[in-house]
Structures are given as structure tokens and as C-alpha cells.
VEXLUMMI-115532 format. One record per atom (N, C-alpha, C, O): residue in three letters; x, y, z. Coordinates in steps of 0.001 Angstrom, whole numbers, padded with zeros to 6 digits, always signed. Example, Ala and Ser with C-alpha at 12.3 -4.5 7.8 and 13.67 -1.06 7.14 Angstrom:
ALA+013190-005690+007800
ALA+012300-004500+007800
ALA+013200-003300+007800
ALA+014236-003319+008465
SER+012850-002250+007080
SER+013670-001060+007140
SER+012900+000030+007870
SER+013409+001138+008039
END
This chain:
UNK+000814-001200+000000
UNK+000000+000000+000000
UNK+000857+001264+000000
UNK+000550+002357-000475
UNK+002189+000856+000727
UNK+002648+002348+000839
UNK+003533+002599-000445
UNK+003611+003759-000850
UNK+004239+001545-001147
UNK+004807+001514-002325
UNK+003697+002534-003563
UNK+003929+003480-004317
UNK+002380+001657-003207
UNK+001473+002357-004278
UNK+001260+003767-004117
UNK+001122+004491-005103
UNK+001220+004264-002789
UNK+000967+005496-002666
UNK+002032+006594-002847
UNK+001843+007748-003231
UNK+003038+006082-002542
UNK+004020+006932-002606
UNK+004564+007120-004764
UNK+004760+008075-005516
UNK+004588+005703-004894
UNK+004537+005707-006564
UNK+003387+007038-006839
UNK+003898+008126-007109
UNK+002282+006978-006791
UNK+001017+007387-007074
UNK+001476+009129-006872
UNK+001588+009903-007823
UNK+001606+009346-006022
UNK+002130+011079-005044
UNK+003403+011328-006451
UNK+003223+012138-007360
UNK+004692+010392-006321
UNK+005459+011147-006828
UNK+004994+010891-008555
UNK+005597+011579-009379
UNK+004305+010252-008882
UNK+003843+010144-010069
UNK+003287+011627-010801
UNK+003598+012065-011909
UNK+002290+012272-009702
UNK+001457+012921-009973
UNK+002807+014307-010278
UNK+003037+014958-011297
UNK+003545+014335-008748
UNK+004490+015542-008853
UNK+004899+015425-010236
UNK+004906+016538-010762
UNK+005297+014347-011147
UNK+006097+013831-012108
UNK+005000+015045-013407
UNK+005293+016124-013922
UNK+004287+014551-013462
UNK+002622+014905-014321
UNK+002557+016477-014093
UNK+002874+017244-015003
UNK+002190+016874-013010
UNK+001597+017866-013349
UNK+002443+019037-012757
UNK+002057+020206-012781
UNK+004111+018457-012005
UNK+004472+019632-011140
UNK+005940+019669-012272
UNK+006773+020556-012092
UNK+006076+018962-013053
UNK+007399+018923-013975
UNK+008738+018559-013292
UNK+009860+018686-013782
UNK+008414+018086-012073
UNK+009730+016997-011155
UNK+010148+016080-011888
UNK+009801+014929-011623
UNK+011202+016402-013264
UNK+011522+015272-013965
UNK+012147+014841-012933
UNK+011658+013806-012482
UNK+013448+015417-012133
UNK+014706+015039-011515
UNK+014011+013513-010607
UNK+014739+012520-010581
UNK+012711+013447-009961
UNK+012505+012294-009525
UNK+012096+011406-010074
UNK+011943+010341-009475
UNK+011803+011534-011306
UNK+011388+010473-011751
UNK+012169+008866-011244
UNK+011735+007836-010729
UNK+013473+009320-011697
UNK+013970+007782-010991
UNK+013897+007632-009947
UNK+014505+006595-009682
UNK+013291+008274-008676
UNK+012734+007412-007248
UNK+011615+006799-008097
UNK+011601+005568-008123
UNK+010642+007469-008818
UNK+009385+007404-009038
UNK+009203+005968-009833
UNK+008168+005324-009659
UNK+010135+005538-010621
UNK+010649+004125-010810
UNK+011195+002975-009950
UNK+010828+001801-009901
UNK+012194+003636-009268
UNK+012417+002675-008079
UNK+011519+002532-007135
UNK+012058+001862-006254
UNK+010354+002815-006810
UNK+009493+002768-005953
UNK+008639+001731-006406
UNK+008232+000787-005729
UNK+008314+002051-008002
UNK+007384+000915-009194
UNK+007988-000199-008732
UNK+007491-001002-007942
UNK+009426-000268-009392
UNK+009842-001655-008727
UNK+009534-002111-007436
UNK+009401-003309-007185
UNK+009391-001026-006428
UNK+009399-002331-005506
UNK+007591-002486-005261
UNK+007097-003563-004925
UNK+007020-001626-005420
UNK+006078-002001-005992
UNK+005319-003726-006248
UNK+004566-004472-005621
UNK+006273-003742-007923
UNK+006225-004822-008425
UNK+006439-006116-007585
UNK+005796-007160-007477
UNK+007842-005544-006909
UNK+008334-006573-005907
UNK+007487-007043-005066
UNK+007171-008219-005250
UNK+006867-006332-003928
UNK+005619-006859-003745
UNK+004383-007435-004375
UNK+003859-008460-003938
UNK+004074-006987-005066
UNK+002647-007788-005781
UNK+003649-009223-006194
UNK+003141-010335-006344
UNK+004270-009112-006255
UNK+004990-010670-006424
UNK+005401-011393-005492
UNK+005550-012582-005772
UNK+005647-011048-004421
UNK+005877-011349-003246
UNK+004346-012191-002719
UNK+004284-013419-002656
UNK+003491-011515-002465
UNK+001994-011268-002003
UNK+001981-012439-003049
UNK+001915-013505-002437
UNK+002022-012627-004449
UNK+001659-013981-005266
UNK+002371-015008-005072
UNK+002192-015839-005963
UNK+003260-015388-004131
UNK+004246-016467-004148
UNK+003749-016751-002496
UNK+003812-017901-002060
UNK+003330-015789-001752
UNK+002755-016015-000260
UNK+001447-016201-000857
UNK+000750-016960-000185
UNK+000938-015791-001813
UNK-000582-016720-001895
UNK-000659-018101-002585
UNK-001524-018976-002560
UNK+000424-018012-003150
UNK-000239-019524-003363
UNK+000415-020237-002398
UNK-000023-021388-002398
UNK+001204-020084-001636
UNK+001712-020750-000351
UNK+000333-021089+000812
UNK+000122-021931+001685
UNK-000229-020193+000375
UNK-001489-019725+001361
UNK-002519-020902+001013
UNK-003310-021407+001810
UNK-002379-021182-000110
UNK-003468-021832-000850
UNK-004662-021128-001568
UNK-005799-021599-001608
UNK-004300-020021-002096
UNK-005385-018913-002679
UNK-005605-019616-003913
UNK-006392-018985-004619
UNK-005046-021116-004654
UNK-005724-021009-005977
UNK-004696-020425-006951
UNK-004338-019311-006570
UNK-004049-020861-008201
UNK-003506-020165-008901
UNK-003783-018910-010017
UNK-002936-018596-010854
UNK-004846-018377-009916
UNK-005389-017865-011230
UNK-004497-016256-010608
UNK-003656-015608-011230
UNK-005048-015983-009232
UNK-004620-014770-009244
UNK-003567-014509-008697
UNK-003351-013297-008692
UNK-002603-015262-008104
UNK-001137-014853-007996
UNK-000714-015373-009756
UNK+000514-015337-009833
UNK-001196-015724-010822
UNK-000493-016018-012313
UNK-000574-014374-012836
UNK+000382-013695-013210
UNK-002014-013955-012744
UNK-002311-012666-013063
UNK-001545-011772-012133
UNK-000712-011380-012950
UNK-001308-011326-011310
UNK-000730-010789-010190
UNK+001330-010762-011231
UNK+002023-009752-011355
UNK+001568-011693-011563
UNK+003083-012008-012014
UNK+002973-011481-012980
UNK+003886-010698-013242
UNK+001671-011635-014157
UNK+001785-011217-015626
UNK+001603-009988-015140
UNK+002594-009328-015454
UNK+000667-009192-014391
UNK+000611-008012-014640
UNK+001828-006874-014253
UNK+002172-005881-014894
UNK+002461-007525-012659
UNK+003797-007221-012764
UNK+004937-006912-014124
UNK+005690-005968-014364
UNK+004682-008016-014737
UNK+005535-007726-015750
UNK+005051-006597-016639
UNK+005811-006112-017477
UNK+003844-006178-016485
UNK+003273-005921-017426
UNK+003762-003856-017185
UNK+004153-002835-017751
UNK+003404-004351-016146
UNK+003511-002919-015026
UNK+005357-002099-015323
UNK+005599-000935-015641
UNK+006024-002871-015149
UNK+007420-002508-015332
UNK+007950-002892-016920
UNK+008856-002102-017185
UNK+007768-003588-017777
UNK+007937-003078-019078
UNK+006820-001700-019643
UNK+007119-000873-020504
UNK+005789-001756-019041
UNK+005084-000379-019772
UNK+005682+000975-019121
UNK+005867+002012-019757
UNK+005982+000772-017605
UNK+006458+001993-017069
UNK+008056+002066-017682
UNK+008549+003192-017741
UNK+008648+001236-018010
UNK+009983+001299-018870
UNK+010334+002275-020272
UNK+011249+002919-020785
UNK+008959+001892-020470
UNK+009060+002574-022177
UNK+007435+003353-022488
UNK+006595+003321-023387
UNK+007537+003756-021704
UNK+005710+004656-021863
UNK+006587+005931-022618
UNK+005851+006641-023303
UNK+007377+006156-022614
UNK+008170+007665-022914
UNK+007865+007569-024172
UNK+007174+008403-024756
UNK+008528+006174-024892
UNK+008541+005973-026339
UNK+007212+005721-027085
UNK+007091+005825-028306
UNK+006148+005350-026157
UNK+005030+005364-026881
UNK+004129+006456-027439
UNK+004379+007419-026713
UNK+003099+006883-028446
UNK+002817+007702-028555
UNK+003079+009224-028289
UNK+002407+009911-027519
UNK+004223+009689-029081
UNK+005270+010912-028376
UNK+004606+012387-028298
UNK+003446+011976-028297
UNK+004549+012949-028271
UNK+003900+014450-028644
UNK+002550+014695-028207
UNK+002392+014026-027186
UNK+001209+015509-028565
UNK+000643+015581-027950
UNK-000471+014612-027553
UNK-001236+014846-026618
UNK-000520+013555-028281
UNK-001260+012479-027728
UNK-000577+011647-026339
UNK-001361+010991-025652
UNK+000516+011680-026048
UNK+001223+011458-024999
UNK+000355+011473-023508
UNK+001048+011117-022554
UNK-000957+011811-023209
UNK-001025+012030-022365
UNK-002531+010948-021718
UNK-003217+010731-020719
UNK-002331+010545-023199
UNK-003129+008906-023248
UNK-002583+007722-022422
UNK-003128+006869-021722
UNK-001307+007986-022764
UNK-000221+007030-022450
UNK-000014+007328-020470
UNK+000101+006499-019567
UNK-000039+008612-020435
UNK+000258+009193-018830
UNK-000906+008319-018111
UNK-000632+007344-017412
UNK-002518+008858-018399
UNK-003689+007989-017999
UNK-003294+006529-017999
UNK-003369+005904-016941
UNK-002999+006109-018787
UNK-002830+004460-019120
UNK-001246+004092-017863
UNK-001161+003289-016934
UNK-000656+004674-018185
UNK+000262+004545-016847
UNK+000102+004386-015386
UNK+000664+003698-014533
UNK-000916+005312-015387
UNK-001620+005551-013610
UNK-002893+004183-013759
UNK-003165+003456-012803
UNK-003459+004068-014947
UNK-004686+002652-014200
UNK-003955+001773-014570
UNK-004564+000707-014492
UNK-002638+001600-015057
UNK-001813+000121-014804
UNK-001721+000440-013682
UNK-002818+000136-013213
UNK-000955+000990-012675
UNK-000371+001073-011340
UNK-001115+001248-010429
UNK-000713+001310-009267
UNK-002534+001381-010821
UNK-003953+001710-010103
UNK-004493+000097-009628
UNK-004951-000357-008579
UNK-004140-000564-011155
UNK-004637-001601-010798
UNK-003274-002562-010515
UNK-003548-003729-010233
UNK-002483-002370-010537
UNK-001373-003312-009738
UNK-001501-003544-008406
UNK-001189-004610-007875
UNK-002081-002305-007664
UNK-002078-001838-006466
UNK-003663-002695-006141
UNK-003827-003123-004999
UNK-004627-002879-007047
UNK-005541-003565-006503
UNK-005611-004745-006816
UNK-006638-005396-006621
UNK-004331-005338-007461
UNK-004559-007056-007227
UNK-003743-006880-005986
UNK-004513-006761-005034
UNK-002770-006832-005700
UNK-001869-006525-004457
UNK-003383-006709-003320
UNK-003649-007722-002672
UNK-004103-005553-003349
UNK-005294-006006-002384
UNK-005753-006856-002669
UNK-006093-007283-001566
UNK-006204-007793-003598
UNK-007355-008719-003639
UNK-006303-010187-003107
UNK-006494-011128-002337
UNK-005318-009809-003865
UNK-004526-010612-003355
UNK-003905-011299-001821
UNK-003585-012461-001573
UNK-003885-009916-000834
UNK-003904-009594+000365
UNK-005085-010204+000931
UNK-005005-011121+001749
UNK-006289-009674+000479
UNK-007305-010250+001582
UNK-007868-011743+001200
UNK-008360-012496+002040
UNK-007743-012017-000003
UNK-007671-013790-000452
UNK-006802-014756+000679
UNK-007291-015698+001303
UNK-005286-014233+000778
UNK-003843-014711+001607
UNK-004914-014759+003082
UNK-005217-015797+003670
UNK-005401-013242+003499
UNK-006173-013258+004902
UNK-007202-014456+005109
UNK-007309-015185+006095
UNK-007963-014471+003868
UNK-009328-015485+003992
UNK-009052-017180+004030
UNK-009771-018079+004466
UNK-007948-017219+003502
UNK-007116-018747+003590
UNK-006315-019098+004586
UNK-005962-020257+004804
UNK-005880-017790+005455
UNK-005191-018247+006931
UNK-006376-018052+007823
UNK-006335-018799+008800
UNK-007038-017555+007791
UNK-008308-017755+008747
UNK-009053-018597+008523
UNK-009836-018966+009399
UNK-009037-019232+007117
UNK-009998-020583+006810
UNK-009105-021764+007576
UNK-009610-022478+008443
UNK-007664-021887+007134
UNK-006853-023115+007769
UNK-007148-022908+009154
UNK-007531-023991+009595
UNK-007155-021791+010302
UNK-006651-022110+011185
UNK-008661-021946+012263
UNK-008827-021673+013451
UNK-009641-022220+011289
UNK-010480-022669+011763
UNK-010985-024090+011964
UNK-012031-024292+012581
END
């Protein structure tokens, strides 16, 4: 949660306040980010959550850090800002498998240890 939020904050500074200079926290943060939602998918299926959504959880990871890699190069000039939107509901929704993921992990340690 705090990876997402803090991504999300310096994202926005990135967008609308012209803080190129952070951008690279604003990446290293994605990563760890990523790192978690992958984390959270390797403790869920440990958990026994079922594979569908720690598989999705990994693809979208990947999905999340090759698009935030090269969003620069996509659509350059003034359509560019298609690409900005599309940046924030990837990382919008990274951040909400991370939750679904989270409270699935919760509902399977409280199921075992009933």
C-alpha cells in the first residue's frame, strides 16, 4: 500500500508539477512495488489462494514494469497524455490485485486455522 501510494504522489508531482529530476525514485518505488505484488503472489499460493490470481498478479507485474519502462517511447507528442492515464490505471490496478490478493492470503489463513 505504501509503495502504491508513494509511486502514485510522486507520479502525480512527475505529471503535473514537472519533477523530472525524480522520476527515478518514481521508478524505483514501481519496482518495488512490483516486488511486492509478487511477493503477495508467491505467499498466496503458499497460502493456498488457488492459482489464477497470484499467475495474473506475475503477468501483470511484468506488465507494469515493461510499460512503465518505455511509456516515454510510446505515442510521443501531444497524444502522450493517453499514455500518462494508461500509466496511472496500470499502477492503479497493480495496487488492486496486491489487495485482492492480500485479503484472499487473509481469507485462507483464517480458513486453515479454523
Amino acid at each position: 500500500r505504501i509503495a502504491g501510494l508513494v509511486a502514485i504522489l510522486l507520479g502525480i508531482l512527475v505529471w503535473v508539477g514537472g519533477a523530472d529530476g525524480i522520476v527515478p525514485l518514481h521508478m524505483l518505488v514501481g519496482v518495488v512495488l512490483v516486488a511486492g505484488l509478487w511477493t503477495l503472489a508467491a505467499l498466496g499460493l503458499m497460502a493456498g489462494t488457488g492459482p489464477a490470481l497470484p499467475a495474473v498478479a506475475v503477468g501483470w507485474g511484468i506488465l507494469t514494469v515493461l510499460f512503465g519502462l518505455n511509456q516515454e517511447t510510446i505515442l510521443p507528442g501531444d497524444q502522450h497524455v493517453v499514455v500518462e492515464v494508461a500509466h496511472l490505471l496500470v499502477g492503479l490496478v497493480a495496487i488492486g490485485i496486491g489487495e485482492a490478493l492480500g485479503a484472499r492470503i487473509g481469507r485462507a489463513r483464517r480458513g486453515a486455522t479454523a
